[in-house]
C-alpha positions in Angstrom: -3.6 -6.3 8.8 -4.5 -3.6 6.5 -2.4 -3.4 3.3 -0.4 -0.2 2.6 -1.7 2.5 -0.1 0.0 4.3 -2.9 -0.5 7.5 -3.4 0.3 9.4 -6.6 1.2 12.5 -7.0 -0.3 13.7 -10.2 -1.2 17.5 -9.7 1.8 18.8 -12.0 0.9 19.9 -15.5 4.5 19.2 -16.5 5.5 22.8 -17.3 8.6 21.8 -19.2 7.2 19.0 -21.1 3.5 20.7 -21.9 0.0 19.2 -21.4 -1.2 17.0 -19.1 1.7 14.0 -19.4 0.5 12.3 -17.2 -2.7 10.7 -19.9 0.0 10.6 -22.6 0.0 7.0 -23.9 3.8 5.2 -24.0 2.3 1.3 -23.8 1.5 -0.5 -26.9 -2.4 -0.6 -26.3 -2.5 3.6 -25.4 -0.9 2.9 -21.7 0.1 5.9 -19.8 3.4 5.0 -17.5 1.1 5.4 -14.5 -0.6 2.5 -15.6 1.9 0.9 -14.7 2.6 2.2 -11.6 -0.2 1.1 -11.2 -0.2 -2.1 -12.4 2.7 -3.0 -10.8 1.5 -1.6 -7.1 -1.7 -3.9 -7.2 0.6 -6.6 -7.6 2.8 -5.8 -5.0 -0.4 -6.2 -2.7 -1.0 -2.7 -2.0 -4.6 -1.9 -0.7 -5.7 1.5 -1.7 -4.8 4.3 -4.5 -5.3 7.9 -4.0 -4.3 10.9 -6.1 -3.3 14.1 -5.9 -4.9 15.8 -8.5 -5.8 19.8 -9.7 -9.4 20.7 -9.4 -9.2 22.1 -13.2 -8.7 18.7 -14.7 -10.6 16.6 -11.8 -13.4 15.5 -14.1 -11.4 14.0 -17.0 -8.8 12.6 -14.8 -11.4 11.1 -12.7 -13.5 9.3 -15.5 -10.3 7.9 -17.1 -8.9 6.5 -14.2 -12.4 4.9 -12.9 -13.0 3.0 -16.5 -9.5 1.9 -16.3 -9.0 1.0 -12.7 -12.5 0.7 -11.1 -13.4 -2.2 -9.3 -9.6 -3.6 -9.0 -8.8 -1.5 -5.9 -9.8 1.3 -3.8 -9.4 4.7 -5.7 -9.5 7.8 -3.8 -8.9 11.3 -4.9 -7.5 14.8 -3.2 -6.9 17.8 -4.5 -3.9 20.4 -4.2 -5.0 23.7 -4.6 -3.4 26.7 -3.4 -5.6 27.4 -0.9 -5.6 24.9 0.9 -3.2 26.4 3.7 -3.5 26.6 7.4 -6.5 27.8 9.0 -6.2 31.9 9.7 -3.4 32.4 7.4 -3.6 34.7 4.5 -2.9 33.6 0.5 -0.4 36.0 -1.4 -2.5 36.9 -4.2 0.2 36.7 -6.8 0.9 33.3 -5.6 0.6 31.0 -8.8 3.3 28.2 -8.1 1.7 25.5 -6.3 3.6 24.7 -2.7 5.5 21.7 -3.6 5.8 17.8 -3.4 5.1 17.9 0.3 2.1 19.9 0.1 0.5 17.8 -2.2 1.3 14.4 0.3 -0.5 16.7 3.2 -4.1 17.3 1.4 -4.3 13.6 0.9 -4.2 13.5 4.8 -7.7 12.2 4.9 -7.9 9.7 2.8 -4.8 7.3 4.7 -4.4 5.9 8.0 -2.1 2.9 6.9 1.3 3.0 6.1 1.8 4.5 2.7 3.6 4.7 -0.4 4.3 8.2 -2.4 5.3 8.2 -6.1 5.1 10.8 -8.8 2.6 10.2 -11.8 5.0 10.4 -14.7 7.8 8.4 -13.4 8.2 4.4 -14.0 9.7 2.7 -10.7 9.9 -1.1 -11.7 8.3 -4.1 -10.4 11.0 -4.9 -8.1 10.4 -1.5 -6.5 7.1 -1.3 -5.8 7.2 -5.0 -4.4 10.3 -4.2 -1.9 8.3 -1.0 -0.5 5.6 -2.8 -0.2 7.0 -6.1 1.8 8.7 -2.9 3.9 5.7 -1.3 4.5 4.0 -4.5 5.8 6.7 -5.1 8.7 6.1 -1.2 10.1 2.1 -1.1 11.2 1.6 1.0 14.0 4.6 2.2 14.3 5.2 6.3 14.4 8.4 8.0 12.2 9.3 4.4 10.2 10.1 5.8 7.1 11.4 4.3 3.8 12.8 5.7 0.4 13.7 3.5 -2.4 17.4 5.2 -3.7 18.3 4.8 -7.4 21.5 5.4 -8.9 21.7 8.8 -9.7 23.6 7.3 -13.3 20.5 5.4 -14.3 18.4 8.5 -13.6 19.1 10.9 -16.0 17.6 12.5 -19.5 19.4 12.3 -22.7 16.9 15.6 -23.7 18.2 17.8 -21.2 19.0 18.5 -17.0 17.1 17.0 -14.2 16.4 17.9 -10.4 17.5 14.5 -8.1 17.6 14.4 -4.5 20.9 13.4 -3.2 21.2 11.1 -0.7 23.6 10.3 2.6 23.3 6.9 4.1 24.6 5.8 7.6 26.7 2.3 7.7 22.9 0.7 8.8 21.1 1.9 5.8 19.3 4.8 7.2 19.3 8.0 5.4 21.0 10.9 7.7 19.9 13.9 4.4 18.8 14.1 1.1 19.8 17.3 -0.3 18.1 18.3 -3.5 20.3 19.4 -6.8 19.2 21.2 -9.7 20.3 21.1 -13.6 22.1 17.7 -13.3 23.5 15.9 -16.5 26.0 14.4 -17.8 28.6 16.0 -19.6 31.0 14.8 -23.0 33.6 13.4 -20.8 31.0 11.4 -19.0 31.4 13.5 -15.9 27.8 13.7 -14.1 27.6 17.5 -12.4 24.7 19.2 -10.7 24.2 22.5 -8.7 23.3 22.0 -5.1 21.1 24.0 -2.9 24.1 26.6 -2.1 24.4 27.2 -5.7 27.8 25.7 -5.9 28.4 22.9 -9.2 29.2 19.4 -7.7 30.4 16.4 -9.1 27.7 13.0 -8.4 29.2 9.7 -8.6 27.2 7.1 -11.1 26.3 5.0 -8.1 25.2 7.8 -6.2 21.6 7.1 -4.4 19.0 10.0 -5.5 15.7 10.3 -4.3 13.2 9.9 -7.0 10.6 10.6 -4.9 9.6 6.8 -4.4 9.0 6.5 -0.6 7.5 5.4 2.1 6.0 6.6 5.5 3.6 5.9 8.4 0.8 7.7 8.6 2.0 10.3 11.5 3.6 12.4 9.0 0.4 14.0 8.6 0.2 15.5 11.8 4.2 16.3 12.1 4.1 17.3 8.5 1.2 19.8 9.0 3.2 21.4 12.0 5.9 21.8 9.4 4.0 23.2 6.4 2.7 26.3 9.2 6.3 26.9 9.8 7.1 27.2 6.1 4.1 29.2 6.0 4.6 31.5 8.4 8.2 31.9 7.4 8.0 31.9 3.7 4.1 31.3 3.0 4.4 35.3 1.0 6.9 33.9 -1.2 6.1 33.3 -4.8 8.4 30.6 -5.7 8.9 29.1 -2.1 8.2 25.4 -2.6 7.6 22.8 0.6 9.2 19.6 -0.9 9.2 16.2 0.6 12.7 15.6 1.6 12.6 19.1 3.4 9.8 17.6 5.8 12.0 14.1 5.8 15.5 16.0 6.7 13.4 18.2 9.7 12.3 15.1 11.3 15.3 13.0 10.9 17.2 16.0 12.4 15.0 16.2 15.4 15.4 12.5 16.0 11.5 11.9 15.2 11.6 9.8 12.4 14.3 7.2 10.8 14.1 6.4 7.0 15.4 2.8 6.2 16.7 3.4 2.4 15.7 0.2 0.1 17.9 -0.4 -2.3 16.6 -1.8 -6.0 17.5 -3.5 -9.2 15.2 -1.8 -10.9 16.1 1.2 -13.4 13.8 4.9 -13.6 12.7 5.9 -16.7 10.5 9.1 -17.3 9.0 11.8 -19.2 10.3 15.4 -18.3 10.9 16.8 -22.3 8.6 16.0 -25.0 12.0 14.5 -26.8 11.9 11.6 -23.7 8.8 10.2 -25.4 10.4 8.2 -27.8 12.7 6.7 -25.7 10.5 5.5 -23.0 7.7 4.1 -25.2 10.6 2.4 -26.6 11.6 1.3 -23.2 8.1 0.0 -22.3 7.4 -1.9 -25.2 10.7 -4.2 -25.0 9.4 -4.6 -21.5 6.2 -6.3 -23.0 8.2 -8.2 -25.0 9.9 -9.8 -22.6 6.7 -10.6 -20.9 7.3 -8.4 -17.6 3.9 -6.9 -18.6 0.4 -7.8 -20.6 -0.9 -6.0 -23.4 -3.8 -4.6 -22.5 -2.6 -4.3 -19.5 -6.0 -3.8 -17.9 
């Protein structure tokens, strides 16, 4: 049986954070958190690692992740671009936004024909995570529309330094997810009240245990050719847009609406940490390093 890959979404220059985050070193030996993603994924027994990266900063991002990774597991790279669109369609040339989380799953369509794990580049998951997606990921081969999301609780998910984009989640009695709505410009405020703004606009109050999507999931690989139908939709509809974006759980919610797809939601221990403000730096290395002190990780790691 062939193991499942992981693939990383690590195209985003981190516009509110500046630079390329995703090399900036949080680990006591000059890890990034991705190594650890990392780390933790080829324990989990995954087979196969492929990123989505920019063409601009290819070459650097290449080299480092071959002298750190090379030789442990399959590396593969794709890159999101914003031409990369359907044949016979034309590119608005003021376009600059790139087309979202679930365009950047689609150009990595030829690089995976197992079941498959997505997670972003500057997010850290947890062991337990990556281990229970994994184990999930193993029972589904050959299958069409099995889909998977690890939720988190939207009160362990948040950032002291400012507010944060989640995607809210509605479970069934069974476990399966029936919509993940994303919200915008959710924190927490000085009575401990946790708000956010959802997709009509309207502020809404989120319950600490609350599962959010933090884009940790999992999928057979069929969403290719349903998500590609999809993206030449959005396209077609909204492709002359300039800030239209085709995200992940809008591809998820279409096909668990047209009774394609179910998406069994795993539920972990495990608390997110991450970097979306420079002023989250601190805190996460601080976070990392009393993880290697415990002896959940090694220093080196690699």
């Amino acid at each position: 049986m062939s193991k499942p890959s992981l693939l990383i979404l690590a195209a985003g220059m981190g516009s509110r954070y500046g630079g390329l985050k995703q090399m900036d070193q949080m680990g006591p030996s000059g890890e990034t958190i991705m190594d650890y993603s990392v780390y933790d994924a080829l324990e989990a027994g995954f087979g196969k690692i492929v990123f989505v990266i920019r063409k601009s900063f290819r070459r650097e991002f290449e080299q480092k992740i071959c002298g750190k990774y090379g030789g442990k597991i399959e590396l593969a790279f794709a890159e999101q671009e914003l031409d990369k669109i359907p044949q016979g369609m034309l590119l608005n040339p003021d376009r600059e936004k790139p087309w979202g989380t679930g365009h950047a799953v689609l150009v990595a369509n030829e690089f995976i024909n197992t079941p498959f794990a997505v997670i972003n580049a500057d997010d850290y998951y947890g062991q337990h995570s990556f281990k229970i997606l994994a184990d999930y990921l193993n029972t589904i081969n050959g299958q069409r529309g099995a889909f998977s999301m690890v939720g988190f609780k939207a009160g362990n998910t948040l950032s002291e330094s400012g507010s944060v984009s989640r995607g809210i989640c509605t479970t069934n009695k069974e476990g399966f997810l029936e919509s993940v709505e994303e919200h915008h410009n959710i924190l927490r405020d000085n009575s401990g009240v946790i708000t956010g703004e959802n997709s009509s606009g309207d502020i809404v109050k989120i319950t600490d245990n609350t599962y959010v999507s933090m884009n940790m999931w999992g999928f057979t690989p069929d969403l290719f050719q349903e998500g590609n139908k999809l993206f030449s939709h959005f396209m077609q509809t909204k492709g002359n847009e300039l800030k239209s974006e085709f995200y992940i759980p809008y591809v998820v919610n279409k096909l668990l609406e047209s009774g394609y797809a179910k998406c069994k939601v795993l539920t972990t221990p495990d608390s997110w940490f991450g970097v979306t403000y420079k002023e989250d730096r601190q805190f996460v290395s601080g976070k990392v390093s009393q993880l290697v002190k415990e002896g959940k990780y090694p220093t080196p790691l690699f």
